[in-house]
C-alpha positions as CSV (number, residue, x, y, z in Angstrom):
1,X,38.5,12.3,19.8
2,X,37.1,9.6,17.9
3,X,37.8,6.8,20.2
4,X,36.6,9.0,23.3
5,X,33.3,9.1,21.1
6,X,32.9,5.5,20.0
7,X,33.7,5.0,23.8
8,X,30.8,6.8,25.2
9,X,28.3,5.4,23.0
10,X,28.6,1.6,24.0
11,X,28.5,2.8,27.6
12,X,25.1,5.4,27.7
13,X,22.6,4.2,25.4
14,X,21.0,6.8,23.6
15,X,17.3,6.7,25.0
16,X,18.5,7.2,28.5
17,X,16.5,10.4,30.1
18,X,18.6,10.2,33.6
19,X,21.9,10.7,35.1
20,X,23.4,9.9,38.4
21,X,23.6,13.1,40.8
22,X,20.7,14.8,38.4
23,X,17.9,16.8,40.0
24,X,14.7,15.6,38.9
25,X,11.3,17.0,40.0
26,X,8.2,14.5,40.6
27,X,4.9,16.0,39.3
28,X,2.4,17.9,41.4
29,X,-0.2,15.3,41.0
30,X,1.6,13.0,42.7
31,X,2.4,15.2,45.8
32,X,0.2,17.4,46.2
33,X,0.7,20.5,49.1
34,X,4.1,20.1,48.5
35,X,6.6,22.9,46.4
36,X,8.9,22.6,43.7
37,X,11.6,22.9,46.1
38,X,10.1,19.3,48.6
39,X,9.5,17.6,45.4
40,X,12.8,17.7,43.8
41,X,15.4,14.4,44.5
42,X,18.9,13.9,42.9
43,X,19.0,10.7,41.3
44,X,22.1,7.6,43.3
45,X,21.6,5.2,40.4
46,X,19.7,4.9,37.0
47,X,18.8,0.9,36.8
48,X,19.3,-1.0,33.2
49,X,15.5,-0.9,33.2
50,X,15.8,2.8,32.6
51,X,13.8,3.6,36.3
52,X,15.7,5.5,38.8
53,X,16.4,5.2,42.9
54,X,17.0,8.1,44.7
55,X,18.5,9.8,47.6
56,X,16.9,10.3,50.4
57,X,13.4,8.6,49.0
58,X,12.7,5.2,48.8
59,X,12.1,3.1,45.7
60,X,12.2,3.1,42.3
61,X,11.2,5.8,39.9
62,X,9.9,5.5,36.2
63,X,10.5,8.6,33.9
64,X,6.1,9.1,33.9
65,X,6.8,10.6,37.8
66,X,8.7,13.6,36.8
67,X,8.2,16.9,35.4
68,X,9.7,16.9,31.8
69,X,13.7,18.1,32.3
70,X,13.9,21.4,31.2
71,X,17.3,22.1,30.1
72,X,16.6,26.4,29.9
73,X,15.1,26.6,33.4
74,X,17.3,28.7,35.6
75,X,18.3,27.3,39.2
76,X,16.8,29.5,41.9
């Protein structure tokens, strides 16, 4: 377990706030009209800069974009 552990450390720093294939949800104030549901991406690729690049929109993404992840919420 230990080496598993050690393992996982050097690879995923611990200040990253995104995962490949995780939904994210930009804020409101940045597309307005649009639901929750229009807004929300799934993340391709998390650059070593710690933005994101989605699919299906192009660009990068900073973590400021998003709604705050909220681990509790229940998928619809």
């Amino acid at each position: 377990m230990g080496f598993f552990k050690n393992f996982y450390r050097k690879i995923v720093p611990q200040s990253v706030w995104a995962r490949p294939e995780m939904s994210v949800t930009f804020r409101a104030e940045i597309m307005p009209g649009k639901n929750r549901q229009e807004r929300t991406f799934r993340i391709k690729e998390v650059l070593p800069n710690g933005r994101v690049i989605l699919y299906d929109f192009t660009g990068e993404h900073r973590q400021s974009s998003f709604e705050p992840v909220n681990f509790k919420r229940q998928n619809p």
